[in-house]
Backbone as a ProteinNet text record, in pm:
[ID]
protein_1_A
[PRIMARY]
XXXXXXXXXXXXXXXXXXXXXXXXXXXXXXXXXXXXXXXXXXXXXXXXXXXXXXXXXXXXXXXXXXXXXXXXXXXXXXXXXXXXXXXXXXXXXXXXXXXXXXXXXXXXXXXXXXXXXX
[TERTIARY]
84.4	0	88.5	-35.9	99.1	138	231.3	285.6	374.5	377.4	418.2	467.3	551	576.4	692.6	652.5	719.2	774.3	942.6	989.9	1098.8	1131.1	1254.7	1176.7	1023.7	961.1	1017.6	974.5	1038.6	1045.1	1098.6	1069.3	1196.6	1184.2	1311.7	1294	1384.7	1409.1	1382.9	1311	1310.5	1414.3	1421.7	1560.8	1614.2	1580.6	1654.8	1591.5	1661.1	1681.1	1584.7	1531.2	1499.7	1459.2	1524.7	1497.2	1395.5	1304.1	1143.6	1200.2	1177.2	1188.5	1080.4	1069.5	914.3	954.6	930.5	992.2	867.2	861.1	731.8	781.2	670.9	681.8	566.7	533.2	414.2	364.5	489.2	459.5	563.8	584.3	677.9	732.4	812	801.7	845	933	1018.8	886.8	837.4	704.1	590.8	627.5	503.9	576.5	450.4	491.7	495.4	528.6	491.5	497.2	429.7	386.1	427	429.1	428.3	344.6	227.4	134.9	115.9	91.5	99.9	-17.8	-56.1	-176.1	-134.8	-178.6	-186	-309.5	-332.5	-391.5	-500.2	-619.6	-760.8	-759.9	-666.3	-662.4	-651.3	-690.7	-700.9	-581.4	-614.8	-437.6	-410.6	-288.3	-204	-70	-78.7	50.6	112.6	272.2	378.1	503.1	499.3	550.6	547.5	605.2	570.7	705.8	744.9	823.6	780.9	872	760.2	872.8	864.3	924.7	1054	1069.3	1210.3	1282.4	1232.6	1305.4	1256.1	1173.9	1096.1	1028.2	1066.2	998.6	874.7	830.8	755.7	704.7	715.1	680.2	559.3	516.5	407	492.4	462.8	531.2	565.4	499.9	520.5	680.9	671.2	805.4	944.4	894	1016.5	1102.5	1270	1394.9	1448.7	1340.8	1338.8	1333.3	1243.1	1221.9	1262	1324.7	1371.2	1273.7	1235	1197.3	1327.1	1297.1	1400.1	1350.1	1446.7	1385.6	1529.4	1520.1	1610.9	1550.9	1547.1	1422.7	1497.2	1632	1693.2	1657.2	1618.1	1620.6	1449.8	1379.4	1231.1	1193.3	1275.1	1254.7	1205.8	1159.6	1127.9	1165.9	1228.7	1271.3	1189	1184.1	1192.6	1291.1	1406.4	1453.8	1416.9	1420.1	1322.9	1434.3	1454	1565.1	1486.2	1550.8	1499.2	1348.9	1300	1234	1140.6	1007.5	941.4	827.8	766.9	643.2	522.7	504	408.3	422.4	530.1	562.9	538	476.1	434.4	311.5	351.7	255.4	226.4	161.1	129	166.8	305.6	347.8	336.3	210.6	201.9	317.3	371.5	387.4	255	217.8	172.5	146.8	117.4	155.2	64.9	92.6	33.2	11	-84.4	-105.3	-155.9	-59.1	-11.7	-130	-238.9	-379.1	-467.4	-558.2	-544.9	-505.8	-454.2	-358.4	-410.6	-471.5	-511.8	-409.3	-439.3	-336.6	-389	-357.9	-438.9	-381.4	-274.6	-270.3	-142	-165.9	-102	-28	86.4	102.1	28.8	138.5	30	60.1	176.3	224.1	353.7	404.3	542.7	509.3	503.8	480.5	607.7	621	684.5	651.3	702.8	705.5	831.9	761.8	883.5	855.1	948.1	917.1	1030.9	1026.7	1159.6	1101.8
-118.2	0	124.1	230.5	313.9	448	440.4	519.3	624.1	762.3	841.8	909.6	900.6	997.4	1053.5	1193.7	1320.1	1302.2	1369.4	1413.3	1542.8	1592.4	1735.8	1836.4	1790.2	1960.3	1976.8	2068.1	2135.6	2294.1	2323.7	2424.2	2517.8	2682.4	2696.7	2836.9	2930	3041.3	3129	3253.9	3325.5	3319.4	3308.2	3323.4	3162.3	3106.2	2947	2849.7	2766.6	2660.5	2515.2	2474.2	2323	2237.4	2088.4	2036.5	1939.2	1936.5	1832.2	1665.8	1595.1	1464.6	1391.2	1301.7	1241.8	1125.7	986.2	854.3	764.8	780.7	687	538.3	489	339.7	302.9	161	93.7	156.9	203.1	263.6	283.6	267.9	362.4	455	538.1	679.2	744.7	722.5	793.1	808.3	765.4	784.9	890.4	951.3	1029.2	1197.2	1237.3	1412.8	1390.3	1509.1	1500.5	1611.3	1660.9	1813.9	1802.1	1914.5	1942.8	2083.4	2042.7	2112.3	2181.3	2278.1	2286.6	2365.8	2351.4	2424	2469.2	2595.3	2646	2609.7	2627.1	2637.3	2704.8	2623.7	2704.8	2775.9	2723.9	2789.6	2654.8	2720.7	2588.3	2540.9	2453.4	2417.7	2497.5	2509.3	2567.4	2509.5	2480.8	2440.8	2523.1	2410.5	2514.1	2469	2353.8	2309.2	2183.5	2146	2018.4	1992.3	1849.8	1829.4	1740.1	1745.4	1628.6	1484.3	1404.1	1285.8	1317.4	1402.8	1443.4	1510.8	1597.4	1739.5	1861.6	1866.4	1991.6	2042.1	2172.4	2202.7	2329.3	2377.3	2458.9	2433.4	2603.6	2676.2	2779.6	2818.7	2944.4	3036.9	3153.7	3280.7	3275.5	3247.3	3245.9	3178.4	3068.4	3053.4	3023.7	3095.8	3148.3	3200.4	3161.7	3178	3146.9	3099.2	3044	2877	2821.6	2699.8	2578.9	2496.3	2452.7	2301.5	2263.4	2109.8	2023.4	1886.3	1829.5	1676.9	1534.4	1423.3	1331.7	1250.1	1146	955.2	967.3	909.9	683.4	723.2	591.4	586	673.4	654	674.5	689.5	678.5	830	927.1	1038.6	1158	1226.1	1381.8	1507.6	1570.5	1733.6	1802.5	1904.5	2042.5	2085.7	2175.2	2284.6	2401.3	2424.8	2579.8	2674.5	2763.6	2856	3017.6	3070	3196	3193.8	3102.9	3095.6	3227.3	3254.6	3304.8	3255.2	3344.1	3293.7	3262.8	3319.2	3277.9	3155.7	3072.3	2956.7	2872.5	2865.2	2783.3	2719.9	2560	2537	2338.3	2269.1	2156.7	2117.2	2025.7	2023.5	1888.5	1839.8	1739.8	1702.8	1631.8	1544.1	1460.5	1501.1	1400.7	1376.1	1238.8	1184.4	1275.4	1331	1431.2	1314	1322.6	1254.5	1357.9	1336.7	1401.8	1487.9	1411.1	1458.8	1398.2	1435	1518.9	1553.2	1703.7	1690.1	1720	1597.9	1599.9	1543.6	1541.2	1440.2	1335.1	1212.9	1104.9	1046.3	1047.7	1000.9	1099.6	1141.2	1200.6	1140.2	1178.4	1172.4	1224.5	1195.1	1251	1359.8	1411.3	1519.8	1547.1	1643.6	1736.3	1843.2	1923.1	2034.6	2105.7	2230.4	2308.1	2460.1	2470.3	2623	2694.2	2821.5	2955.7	3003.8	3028.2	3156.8	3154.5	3288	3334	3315.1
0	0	0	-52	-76.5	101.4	114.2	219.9	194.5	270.4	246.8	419.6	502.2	609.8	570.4	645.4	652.9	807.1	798.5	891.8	903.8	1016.2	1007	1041.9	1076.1	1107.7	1290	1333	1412.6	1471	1574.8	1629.7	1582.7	1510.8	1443.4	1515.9	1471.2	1510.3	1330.5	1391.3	1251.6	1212.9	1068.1	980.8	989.1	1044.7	1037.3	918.1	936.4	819.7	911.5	820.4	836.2	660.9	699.6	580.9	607.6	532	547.8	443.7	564.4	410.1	431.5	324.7	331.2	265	307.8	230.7	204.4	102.9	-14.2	-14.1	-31.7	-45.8	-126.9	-108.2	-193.2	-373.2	-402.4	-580.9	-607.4	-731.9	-827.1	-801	-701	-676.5	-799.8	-861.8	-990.9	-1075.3	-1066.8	-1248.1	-1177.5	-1056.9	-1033	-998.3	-1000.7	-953.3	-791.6	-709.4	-581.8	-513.1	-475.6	-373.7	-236.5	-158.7	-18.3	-68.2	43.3	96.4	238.9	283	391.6	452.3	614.1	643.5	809.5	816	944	987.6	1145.9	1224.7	1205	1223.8	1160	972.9	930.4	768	707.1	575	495.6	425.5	329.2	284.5	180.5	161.6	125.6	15.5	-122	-212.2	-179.8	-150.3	-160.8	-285	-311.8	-391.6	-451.1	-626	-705.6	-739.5	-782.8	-836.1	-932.2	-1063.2	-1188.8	-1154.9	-1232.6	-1192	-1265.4	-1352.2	-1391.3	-1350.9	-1251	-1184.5	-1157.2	-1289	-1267.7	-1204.5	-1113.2	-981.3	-1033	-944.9	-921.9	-814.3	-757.2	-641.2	-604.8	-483.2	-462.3	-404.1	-482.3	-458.8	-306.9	-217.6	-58.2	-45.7	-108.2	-86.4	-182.9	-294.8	-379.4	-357.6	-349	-348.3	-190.4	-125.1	24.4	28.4	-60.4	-43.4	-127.3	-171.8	-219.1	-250	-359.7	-353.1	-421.5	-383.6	-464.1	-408.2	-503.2	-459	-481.2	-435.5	-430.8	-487.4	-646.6	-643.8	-601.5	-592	-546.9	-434.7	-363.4	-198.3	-187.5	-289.2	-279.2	-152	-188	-71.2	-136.9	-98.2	-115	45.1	-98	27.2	6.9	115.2	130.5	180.9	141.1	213.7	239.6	352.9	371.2	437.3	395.8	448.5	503.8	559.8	606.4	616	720.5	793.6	826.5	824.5	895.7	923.8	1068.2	1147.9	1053.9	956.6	912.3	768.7	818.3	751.2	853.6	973.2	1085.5	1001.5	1064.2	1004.1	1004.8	988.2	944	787.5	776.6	653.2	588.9	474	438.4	281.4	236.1	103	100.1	-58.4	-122.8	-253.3	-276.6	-457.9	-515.3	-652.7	-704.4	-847.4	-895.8	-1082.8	-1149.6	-1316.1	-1350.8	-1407.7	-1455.2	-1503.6	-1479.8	-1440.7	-1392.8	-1252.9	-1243	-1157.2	-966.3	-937.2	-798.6	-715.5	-573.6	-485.6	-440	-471.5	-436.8	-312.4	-245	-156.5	-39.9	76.3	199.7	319.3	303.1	465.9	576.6	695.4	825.1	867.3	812.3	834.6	900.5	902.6	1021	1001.9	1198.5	1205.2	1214.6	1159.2	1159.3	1234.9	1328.6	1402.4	1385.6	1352.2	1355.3	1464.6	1604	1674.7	1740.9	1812.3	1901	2024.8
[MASK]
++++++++++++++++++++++++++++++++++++++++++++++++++++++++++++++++++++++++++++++++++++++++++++++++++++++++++++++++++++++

């Protein structure tokens, strides 16, 4: 079956660094796209980033030139790097399998929370 947990969230300091990984199982990981989504507290969710099964990323302006996706598809893993940190990047941070068209998420992790504060 297919599985997806996320880990690396954490309690950071504004301006700090944390890297999110998320390790897939039960599929193919290489033949699919894959997102991290994320949702605050009482708000709804939130894309923050895709990767296609070749490389190709795309991001939400929120976290352009801050956030980094990327995948390791031998190691069946997915990143986030998130750099320069702010509070309102707090948050509940899911991966999940994205298909390609149409392009919904069919299946989630359980999540890693991530807090910014001083």
């Amino acid at each position: 079956q297919v599985q997806l947990v996320e880990s690396g969230g954490g309690l950071v300091q504004p301006g700090g660094s944390l890297r999110l990984s998320c390790a897939a199982s039960g599929f193919t990981f290489s033949l699919y796209y894959m997102s991290w989504v994320r949702q605050a507290t009482g708000k709804g969710l939130e894309w923050v980033s895709d990767i296609s099964s070749n490389g190709s990323t795309y991001s939400a302006d929120s976290g352009k030139g801050r956030f980094t996706i990327s995948r390791d598809n031998a190691k069946n893993t997915l990143y986030l790097q998130m750099n320069s940190l702010k509070p309102e990047d707090t948050a509940l941070y899911y991966c999940a399998r994205r298909l390609y068209f149409p392009p919904t998420r069919d299946y989630w992790g359980q999540g890693t929370q991530v807090t910014v504060s001083s």
